[in-house]
N, C-alpha and C positions, 0 to 999 in steps of 0.2 A: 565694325571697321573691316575693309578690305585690304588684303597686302598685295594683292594683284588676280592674275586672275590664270588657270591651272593649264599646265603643257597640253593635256587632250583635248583644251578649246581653243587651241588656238585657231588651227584651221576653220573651223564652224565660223568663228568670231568673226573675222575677216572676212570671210564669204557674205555670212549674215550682213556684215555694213556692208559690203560694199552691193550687194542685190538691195538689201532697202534705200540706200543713196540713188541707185539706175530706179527702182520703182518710183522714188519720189521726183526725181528732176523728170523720169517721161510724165507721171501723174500731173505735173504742174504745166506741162508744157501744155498736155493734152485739156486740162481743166480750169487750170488758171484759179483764182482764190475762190473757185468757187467749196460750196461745205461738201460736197463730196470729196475734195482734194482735202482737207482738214479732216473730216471723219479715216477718209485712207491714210493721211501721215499722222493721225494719234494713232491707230489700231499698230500700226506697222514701229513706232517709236516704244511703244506699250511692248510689245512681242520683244522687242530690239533691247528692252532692257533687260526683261526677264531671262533672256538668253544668257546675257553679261552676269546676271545674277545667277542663276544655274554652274557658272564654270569659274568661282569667284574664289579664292584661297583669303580662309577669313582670317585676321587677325584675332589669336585668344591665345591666353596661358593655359597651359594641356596642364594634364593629372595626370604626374608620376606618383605610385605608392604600388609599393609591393604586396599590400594585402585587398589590394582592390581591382577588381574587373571593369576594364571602364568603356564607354559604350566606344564599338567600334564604326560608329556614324552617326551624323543627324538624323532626326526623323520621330516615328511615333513606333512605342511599342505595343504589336498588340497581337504578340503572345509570348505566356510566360504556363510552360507545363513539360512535367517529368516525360520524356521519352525513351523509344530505344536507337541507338545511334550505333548502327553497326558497320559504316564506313571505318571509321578512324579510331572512336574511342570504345565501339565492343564494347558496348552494355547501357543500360541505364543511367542519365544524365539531365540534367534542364536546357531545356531550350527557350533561349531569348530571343523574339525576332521583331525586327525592328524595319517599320515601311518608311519610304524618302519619297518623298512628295518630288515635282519637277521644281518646285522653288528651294527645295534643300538645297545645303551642298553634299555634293556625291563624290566628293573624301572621305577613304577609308582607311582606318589607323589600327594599328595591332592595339586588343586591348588589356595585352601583360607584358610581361619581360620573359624571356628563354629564347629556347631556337625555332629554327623551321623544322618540324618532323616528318612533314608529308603536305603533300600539292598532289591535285588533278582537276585537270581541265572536263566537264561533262558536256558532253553537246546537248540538245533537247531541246522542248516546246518553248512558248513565251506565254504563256499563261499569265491573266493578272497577277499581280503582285501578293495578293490576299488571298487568291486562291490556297484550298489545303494543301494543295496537291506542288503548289509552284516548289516548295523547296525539294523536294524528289524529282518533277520530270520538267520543271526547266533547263534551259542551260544556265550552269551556275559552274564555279570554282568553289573547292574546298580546299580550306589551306587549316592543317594539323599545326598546334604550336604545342611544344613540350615545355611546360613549364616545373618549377621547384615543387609548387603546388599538386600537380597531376595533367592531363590533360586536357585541351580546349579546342573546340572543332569551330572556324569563322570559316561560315557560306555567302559567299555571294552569289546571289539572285537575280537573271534578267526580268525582263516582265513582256508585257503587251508591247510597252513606246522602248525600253530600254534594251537595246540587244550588241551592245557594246562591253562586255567586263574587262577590266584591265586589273592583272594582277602581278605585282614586282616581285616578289616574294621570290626565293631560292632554297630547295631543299638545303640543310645543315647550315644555314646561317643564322648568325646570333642577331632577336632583334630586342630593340628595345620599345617600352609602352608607350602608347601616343605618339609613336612616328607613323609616317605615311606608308600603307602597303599596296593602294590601288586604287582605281577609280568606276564607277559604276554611271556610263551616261542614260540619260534622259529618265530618272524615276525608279525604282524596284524596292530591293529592300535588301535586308543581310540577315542571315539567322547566325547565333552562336552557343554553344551549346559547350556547359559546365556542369565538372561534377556537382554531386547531389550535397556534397559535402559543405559547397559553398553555400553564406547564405545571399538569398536576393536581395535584395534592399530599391531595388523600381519597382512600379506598378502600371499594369495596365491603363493604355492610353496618356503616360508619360511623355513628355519632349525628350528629347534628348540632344546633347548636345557632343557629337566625336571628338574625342582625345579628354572629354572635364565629364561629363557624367557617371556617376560609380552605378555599374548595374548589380555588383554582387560584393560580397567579403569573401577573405578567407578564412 
């Protein structure tokens, strides 16, 4: 189910219809029924959805629970390993990282409850999304969340197609789990990265689903 469809598409959206409306009335004018004007208004109708589906705000009932980390996006994950994370949280921790396909939605939700401890915008490459390297020398945002529990480091990640990040977030503000904290156009991923303490409970190449998937306990 959809409940509409997300403030960062709006403009796209708009464009989008109204450039394949002008391509199809000149294709029709120029082509008349013939199958190449059919093969262009499926291709161009086809693109026209997938668009609407990319900037969609889904209807679901989120996952509030204070002993659970819950994924903070759609997508697939695929990696789950002990690192060292010396941005924010100074030391060894797990990292979760999760890729968004262009058919995801690229809603992204805090995945606990406390405050904002730290924000920084990085500038950098666009490297695929899978690459090792994307979560260090892309341009990404990291947003620090101080939680009851300990700390929790959410990366967002540009890519190759994706070089849009939007992040709402406000250093010292209180959030709560499974609201919305930002959006990631055209595809990438998000890494997040939990103490060792937590246990995992995903597994690689997992779905997931932003604001309802538990990726770890506490």
């Amino acid at each position: 189910m959809i409940k509409g469809f997300h403030k960062e598409g709006r403009i796209f959206l708009i464009a989008a219809t109204i450039i394949s409306i002008l391509i199809l009335w000149l294709s029709h004018s120029l082509l008349g029924a013939h199958w190449l004007f059919w093969l262009l208004a499926t291709t161009i109708l086809v693109f026209l959805y997938l668009f609407f589906q990319f900037f969609r705000i889904p209807a679901r009932r989120y996952n509030i629970d204070d002993k659970s980390i819950i994924a903070p996006c759609d997508g697939k994950v695929v990696v789950i390993e002990e690192v060292e994370e010396n941005e924010y949280i100074q030391g060894k921790c797990r990292q979760i990282s999760i890729f968004m396909s262009p058919l995801n939605v690229h809603i992204n939700w805090y995945p606990t409850n406390g405050t904002v401890d730290y924000y920084k915008y990085h500038p950098g490459k666009y490297l695929v999304a899978w690459h090792p390297k994307s979560s260090t020398d892309n341009e990404r945002t990291s947003l620090g969340l101080k939680t009851a529990q300990g700390k929790v480091l959410v990366r967002q990640i540009a890519g190759a197609v994706a070089r849009r990040i939007r992040c709402y977030s406000e250093v010292g503000a209180t959030i709560e789990q499974s609201t919305e904290f930002g959006f990631i156009k055209f595809g990438s991923r998000v890494d997040i990265f939990i103490p060792l303490e937590a246990e995992v409970v995903t597994d690689l190449e997992e779905k997931t689903i932003g604001g309802v998937t538990v990726l770890a306990k506490w």
